[in-house]
VONU-342835 format. One record per residue (C-alpha): x, y, z; residue in three letters. Coordinates in steps of 0.2 Angstrom, whole numbers, plus 5000, padded with zeros to 4 digits. Example, Ala and Ser with C-alpha at 12.3 -4.5 7.8 and 13.67 -1.06 7.14 Angstrom:
% VONU-342835
506249785039ALA
506849955036SER
***
This chain:
% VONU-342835
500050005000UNK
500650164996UNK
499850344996UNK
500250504986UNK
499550684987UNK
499450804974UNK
498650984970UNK
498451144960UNK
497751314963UNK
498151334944UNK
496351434939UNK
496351324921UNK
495351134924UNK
496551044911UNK
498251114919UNK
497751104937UNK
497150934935UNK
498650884924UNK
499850974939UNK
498850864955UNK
499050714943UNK
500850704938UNK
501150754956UNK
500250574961UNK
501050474948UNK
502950544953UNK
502650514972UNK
501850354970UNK
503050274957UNK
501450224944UNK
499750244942UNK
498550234958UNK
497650084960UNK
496150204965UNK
495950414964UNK
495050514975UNK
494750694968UNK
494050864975UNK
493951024969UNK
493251194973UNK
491651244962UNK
492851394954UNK
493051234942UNK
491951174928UNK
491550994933UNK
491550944916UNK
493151004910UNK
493850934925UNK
493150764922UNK
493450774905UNK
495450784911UNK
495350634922UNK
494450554907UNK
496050564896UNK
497350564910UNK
496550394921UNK
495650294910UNK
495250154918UNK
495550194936UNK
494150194949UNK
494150424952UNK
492850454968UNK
492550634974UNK
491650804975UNK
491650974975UNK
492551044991UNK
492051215000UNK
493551354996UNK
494951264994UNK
495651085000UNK
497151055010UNK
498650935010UNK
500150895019UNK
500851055011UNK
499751185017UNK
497951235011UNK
497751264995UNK
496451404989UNK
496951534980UNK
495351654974UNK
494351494977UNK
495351384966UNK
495951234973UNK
496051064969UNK
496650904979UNK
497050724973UNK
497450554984UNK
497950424973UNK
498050244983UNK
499250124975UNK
498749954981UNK
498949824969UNK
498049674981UNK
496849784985UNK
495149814976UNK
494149974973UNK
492650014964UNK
491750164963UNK
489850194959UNK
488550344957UNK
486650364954UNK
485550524955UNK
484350524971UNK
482950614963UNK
481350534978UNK
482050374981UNK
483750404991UNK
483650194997UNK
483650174979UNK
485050294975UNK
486150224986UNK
485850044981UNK
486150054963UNK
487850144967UNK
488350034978UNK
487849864965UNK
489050004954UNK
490550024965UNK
490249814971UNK
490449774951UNK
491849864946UNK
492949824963UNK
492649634955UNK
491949574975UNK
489949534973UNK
489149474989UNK
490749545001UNK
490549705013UNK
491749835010UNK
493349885025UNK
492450065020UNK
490950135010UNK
491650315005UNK
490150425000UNK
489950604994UNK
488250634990UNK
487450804986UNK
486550885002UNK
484850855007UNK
484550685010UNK
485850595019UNK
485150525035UNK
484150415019UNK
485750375010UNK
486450285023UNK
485150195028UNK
485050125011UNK
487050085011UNK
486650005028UNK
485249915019UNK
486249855003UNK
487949795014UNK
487249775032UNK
487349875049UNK
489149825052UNK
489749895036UNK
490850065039UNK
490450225032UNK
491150385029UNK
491250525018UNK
490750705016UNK
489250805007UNK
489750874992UNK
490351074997UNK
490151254988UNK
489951414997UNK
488651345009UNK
487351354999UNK
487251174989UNK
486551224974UNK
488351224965UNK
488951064973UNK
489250924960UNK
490050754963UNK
491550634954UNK
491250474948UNK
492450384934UNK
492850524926UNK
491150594924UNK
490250744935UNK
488550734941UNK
487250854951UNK
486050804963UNK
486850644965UNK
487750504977UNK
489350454971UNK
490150304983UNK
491750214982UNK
491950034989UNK
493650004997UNK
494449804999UNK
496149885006UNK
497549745010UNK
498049845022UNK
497049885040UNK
496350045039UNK
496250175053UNK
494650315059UNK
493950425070UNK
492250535071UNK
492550675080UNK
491450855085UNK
492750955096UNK
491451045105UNK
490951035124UNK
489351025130UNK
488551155140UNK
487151145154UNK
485751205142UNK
484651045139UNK
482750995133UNK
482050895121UNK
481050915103UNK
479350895106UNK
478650965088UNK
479850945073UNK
479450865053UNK
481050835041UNK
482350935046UNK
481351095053UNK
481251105075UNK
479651205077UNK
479651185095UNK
481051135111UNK
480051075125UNK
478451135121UNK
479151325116UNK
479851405100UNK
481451345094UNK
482051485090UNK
481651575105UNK
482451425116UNK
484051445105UNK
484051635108UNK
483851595125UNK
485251455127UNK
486351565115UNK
486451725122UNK
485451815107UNK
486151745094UNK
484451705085UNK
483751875085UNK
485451935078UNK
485351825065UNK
483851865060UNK
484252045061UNK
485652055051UNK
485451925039UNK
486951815043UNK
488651895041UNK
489651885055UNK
488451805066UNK
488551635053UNK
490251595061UNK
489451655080UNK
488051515077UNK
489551375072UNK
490151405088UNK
488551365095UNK
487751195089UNK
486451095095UNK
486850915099UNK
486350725104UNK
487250595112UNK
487450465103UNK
488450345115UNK
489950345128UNK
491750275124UNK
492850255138UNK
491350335151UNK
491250485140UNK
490050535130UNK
490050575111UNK
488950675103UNK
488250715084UNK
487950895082UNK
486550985070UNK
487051165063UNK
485551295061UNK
485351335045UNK
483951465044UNK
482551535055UNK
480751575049UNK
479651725055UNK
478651585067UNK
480251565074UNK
480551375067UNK
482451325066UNK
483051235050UNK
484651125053UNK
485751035039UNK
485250875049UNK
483750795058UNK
483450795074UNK
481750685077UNK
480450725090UNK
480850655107UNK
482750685104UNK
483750745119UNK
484650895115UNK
486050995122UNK
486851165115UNK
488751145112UNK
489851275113UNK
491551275102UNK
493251395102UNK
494251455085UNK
495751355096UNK
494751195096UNK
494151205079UNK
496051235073UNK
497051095082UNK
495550975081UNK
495950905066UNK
497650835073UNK
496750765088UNK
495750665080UNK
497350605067UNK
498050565086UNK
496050485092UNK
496150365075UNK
497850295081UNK
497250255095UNK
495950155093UNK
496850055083UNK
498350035091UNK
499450085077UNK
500750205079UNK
501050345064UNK
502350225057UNK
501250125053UNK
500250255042UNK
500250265022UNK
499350415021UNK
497450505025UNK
495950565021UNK
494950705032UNK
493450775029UNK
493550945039UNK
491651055040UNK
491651165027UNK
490551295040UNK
492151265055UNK
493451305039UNK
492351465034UNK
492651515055UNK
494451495056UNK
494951545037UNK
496351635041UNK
497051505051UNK
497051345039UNK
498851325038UNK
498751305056UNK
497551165055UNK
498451075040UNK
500051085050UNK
499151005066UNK
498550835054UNK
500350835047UNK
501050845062UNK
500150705070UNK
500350605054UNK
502250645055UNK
502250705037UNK
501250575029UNK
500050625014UNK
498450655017UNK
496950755007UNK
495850875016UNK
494150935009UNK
492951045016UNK
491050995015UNK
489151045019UNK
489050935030UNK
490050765037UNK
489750555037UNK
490650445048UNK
490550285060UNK
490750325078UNK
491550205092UNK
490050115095UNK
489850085076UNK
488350185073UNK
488250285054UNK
488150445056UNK
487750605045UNK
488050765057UNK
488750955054UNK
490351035061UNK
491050875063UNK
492750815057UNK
493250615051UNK
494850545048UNK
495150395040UNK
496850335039UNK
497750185028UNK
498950065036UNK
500650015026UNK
***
């Protein structure tokens, strides 16, 4: 197994590509046995297939748009929103396959026929994955893996990120064999021969503001123990509700990152681990609208975060995947993370810190970093998870 970075703020599709690519192939010493591929939406998708068409032909290529930039070993890379990020995984007894479907009603369906995609061309029928890599576009991912989880099993491990733009989603397009989709879930199957490495992280502390949903539908809270949503999040927050609705976001955007609502999920060595849910807008009846669900009858607790926390995380949770493997760093190949695209918007101007904290805990191994609307990953208890402000870290033994 070996793993090889490479990346281009070059503002043409066909050079920067060509750039990220001939990086890959010189590190690795040939042609990656499977390419994962993330780019900003400054690029047009199909010129940037259309390069990994000519250039890969044949080779399973997984990926998505990636919020501002993406970030490797070397720094962050985003210059005037341009930035593309490749990790090319050389693995010759391995076995990779990649698939994609659009999700139009029918997200179990969706993720069923990409999956029966990815399973074909990885040559494995009627095995489960190490890991089920998915990139979907937003909206519908709490469905998505339930329909993974239905096609493989529950104990099948998923990860991944939702496809990322400038938080809006409308732009976000996803990678698949050289071809880029919209609206779709594009998934890569992974049979590494190598053990691989992962951690599910937040990085936020919970505070003692607590209730539960008791009116909610999709992914709109109308009311937290029997009251407004809004005015119970105004309340716990200090008056960041108001303010938002007041000013119309600005500023306030990165406030409200710092302030999540969360669940509990489970407890890993007597500690509890949470998934959180970001607002994502606020109606005049006072409603709140997250990026995720959070069902009636769900505990809640407001979270409360720090532009230190969300900076050094990402190497904390390098360190947390390590662990719970009991592998040391020599033992690492190289890395994906999948880094909330909202918590990279918050600390912007500190994004070489945060690549410098995951190269430092991978002791200069390769890694790929994108930024996305919003985050999949398995926690310790082995639950699936889609949440927001979160951070995953999957790692690839030697």
């Amino acid at each position: 197994m070996r793993v090889a970075s490479g990346w281009s703020t070059e503002m043409d599709p066909l050079v920067a590509v060509t750039t990220a690519w001939n990086h890959v192939c010189d590190r690795l010493g040939g042609r990656p046995s499977m390419l994962l591929v993330h780019c900003t939406v400054a690029y047009d998708p199909q010129a940037v297939a259309a390069a990994l068409r000519t250039l890969a032909p044949g080779i399973p290529i997984q990926g998505a748009s990636s919020c501002a930039g993406v970030m490797t070993e070397e720094g962050f890379h985003g210059t005037w929103g341009t930035g593309l990020g490749m990790l090319g995984i050389l693995d010759p007894d391995g076995a990779y396959g990649v698939g994609v479907a659009p999700i139009g009603d029918d997200p179990h369906a969706a993720a069923a026929a990409a999956c029966a995609a990815a399973i074909a061309q990885a040559g494995r029928p009627a095995e489960v994955p190490g890991l089920v890599l998915m990139s979907p576009a937003p909206g519908a991912e709490e469905r998505l893996i339930e329909g993974i989880e239905a096609f493989f099993g529950p104990n099948v491990v998923i990860t991944g990120g939702t496809s990322g733009d400038m938080l809006i989603g409308e732009q976000s397009f996803q990678l698949a064999n050289g071809h880029a989709h919209g609206g779709s879930l594009s998934v890569a199957v992974l049979f590494p021969s190598t053990e691989l490495m992962g951690s599910f992280h937040s990085g936020y502390e919970p505070t003692e503001s607590r209730g539960r949903v008791t009116r909610a539908e999709g992914r709109t809270v109308f009311e937290i123990d029997g009251r407004p949503a809004g005015d119970v999040y105004d309340e716990w927050s200090g008056g960041l509700a108001t303010e938002w609705a007041r000013t119309g976001g600005g500023p306030v955007v990165a406030d409200i990152s710092m302030h999540p609502l969360g669940r509990q999920v489970g407890l890993a060595g007597g500690q509890p681990y949470h998934l959180l849910a970001h607002p994502k807008s606020l109606s005049a009846s006072r409603a709140l609208t997250f990026m995720t669900e959070l069902p009636v009858g769900t505990e809640i607790v407001m979270l409360k975060g720090s532009r230190d926390n969300l900076t050094l995380r990402a190497g904390r949770v390098i360190r947390s995947a390590l662990e719970g493997s009991a592998a040391t760093v020599t033992e690492v190949a190289g890395g994906l993370v999948v880094y909330c695209a909202g918590c990279m918007l918050t600390v912007y101007d500190r994004m070489d810190e945060v690549a410098a904290s995951v190269r430092d805990a991978m002791a200069g191994r390769p890694f790929l970093g994108v930024f996305t609307l919003g985050e999949q990953g398995c926690f310790p208890g082995g639950e699936n998870r889609h949440g927001n402000l979160m951070i995953c870290a999957t790692l690839f033994g030697r």
